[in-house]
C-alpha positions, -999 to +999 in steps of 0.1 A: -395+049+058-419+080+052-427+064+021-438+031+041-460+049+061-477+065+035-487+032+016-496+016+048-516+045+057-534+044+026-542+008+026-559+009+061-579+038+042-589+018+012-598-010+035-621+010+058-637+025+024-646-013+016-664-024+050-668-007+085-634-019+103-643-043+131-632-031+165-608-042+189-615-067+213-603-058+246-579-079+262-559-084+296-550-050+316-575-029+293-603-055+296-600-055+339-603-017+335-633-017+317-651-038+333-645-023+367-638+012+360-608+015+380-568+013+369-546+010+399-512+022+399-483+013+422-462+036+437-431+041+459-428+062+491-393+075+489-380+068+457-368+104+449-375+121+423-390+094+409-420+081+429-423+092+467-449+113+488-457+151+487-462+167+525-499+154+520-489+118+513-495+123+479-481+100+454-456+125+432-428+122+408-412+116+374-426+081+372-461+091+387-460+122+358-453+097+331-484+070+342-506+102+344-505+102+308-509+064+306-544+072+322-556+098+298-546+072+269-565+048+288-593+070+291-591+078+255-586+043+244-617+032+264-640+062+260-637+065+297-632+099+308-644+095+344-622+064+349-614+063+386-574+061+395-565+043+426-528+047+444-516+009+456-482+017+474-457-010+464-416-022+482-391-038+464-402-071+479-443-067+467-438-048+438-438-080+413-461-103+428-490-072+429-483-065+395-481-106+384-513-110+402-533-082+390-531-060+421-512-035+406-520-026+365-485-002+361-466+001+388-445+039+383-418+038+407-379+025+403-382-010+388-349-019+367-361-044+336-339-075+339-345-108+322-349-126+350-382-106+363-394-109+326-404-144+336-431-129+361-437-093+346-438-069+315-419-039+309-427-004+289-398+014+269-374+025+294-377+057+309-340+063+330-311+046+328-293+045+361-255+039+374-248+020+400-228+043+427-218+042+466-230+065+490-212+071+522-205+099+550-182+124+543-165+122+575-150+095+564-118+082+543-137+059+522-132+066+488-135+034+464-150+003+468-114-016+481-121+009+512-153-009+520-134-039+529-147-054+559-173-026+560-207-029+569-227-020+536-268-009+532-287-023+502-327-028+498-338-063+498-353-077+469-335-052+443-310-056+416-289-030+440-288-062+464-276-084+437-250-065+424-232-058+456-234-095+466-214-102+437-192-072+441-180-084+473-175-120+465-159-115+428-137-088+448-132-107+481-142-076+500-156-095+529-180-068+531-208-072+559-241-069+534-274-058+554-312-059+537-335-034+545-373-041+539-373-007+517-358+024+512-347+044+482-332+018+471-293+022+475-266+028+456-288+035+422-272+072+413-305+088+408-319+078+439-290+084+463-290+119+448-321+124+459-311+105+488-289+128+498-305+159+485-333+156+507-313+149+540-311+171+569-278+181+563-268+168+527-234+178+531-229+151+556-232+126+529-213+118+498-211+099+465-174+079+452-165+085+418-170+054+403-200+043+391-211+008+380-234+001+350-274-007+359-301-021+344-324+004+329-359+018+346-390+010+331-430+007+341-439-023+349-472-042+333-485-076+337-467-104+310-474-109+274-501-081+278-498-070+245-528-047+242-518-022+266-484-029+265-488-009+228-508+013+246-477+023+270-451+020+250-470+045+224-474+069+251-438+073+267-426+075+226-453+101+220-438+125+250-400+112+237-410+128+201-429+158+211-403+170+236-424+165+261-405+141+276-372+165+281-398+191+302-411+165+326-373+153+332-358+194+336-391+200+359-378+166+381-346+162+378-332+195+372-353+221+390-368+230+430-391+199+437-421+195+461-421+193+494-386+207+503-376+224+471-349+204+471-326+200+434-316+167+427-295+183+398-292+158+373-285+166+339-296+137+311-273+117+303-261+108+272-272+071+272-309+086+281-309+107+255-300+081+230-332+059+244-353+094+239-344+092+201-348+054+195-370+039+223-369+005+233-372-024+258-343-039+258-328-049+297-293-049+305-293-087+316 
């Protein structure tokens, strides 16, 4: 492979000693950014610790850190380093469409990469790969999903959370009572009930079953068959998977006090994370 590299590395040498190399015409995402000097990126309000709002109403979080460095490759690739950065706040049910209809240029929040929403959208190399687990009070004798049986049950509308317990219940016969909210941080995913339930009044009130349900992985999300800055993107999240910088940004997020509350979501990496960190890719789960 090194050996590869190196001859490919020396042609594109050769070649440039031969005749100036022509440059890069700019196309899609990269193109609208130029020409307007802006790149908007979408964000979530309570999607904990991923992409939510600081005491200030400040977009934060592990998604929000990872599109910061988007910009500044933005910036670099455009020779732009006053590009302006705007904030468009994004739900479960607009997230899509804003991105689909240029809104929205990333959107770094909680978005799961399914083959169904890759007819509409693109998708990055994943960044988290979630489980699928119940929250519930611990007051409570709930303890698997047979207890939810003729329960009333919380999901997000317009979420793969929302399809996966529709088919839980009617693969299972649970005669469960399913009810859509218009957005919140976005049930049932483990990362996000964590922080769910780390961030509550009294967290102890609250607890998550033991079983957990595979999910579709997380990923930002780009317009389709934007394959210039898709590159661009995916080049940047592998960049911080080699360098390490990566594991720092998850430990600082995941692992440690975060703003406002201080709160810990603590969340080690898991083991199928860590084997995206070492071969990245954009593969969804379905």
């Amino acid at each position: 492979m090194k050996t590869a590299i190196a001859v490919i590395a020396t042609a594109g040498l050769v070649v440039g000693l031969c005749a100036p190399a022509k440059a890069q015409s700019l196309e899609g995402t990269l193109k609208k950014v130029k020409e307007t000097g802006t790149i908007t990126i979408g964000h979530r309000d309570s999607s904990i610790p991923l992409s939510y709002l600081d005491d200030k109403l400040q977009p934060i979080g592990f998604s929000i850190e990872l599109c910061k460095h988007v910009v500044e490759a933005v910036k670099a690739k455009l020779a732009m380093p006053s590009l302006s950065v705007k904030y468009n706040p994004v739900t479960s049910a607009t997230r899509l469409p804003l991105v689909a209809n240029g809104t929205v240029d990333v959107e770094c929040g909680s978005t799961a990469n399914m083959t169904s929403r890759q007819a509409q959208v693109g998708f990055s190399y994943t960044f988290f790969v979630p489980q699928f687990k119940w929250i519930t009070r611990t007051n409570n004798d709930i303890k698997t999903a047979d207890d939810l049986r003729g329960k009333t049950v919380a999901v997000t509308a317009g979420t793969n959370t929302a399809l996966f317990v529709n088919k839980l219940n009617n693969d299972g016969k649970l005669g469960m009572t399913i009810m859509q909210g218009k957005d919140h941080a976005e049930s049932f995913d483990d990362i996000l009930i964590a922080g769910f339930r780390a961030n509550a009044k009294n967290p102890a009130d609250y607890k998550l079953l033991d079983k957990s349900y595979p999910s579709d992985p997380y990923a930002l999300m780009i317009r389709k068959d934007d394959r210039q800055f898709k590159t661009l993107v995916d080049e940047t999240l592998a960049k911080l998977m080699r360098s390490g910088e990566f594991e720092k940004l998850y430990t600082q997020w995941f692992e440690s006090p975060i703003p406002p509350r201080g709160i810990n979501i603590q969340l080690p990496m898991s083991d199928a994370l860590k084997r995206t960190i070492k071969e990245p890719n954009d593969r969804p789960n379905s």
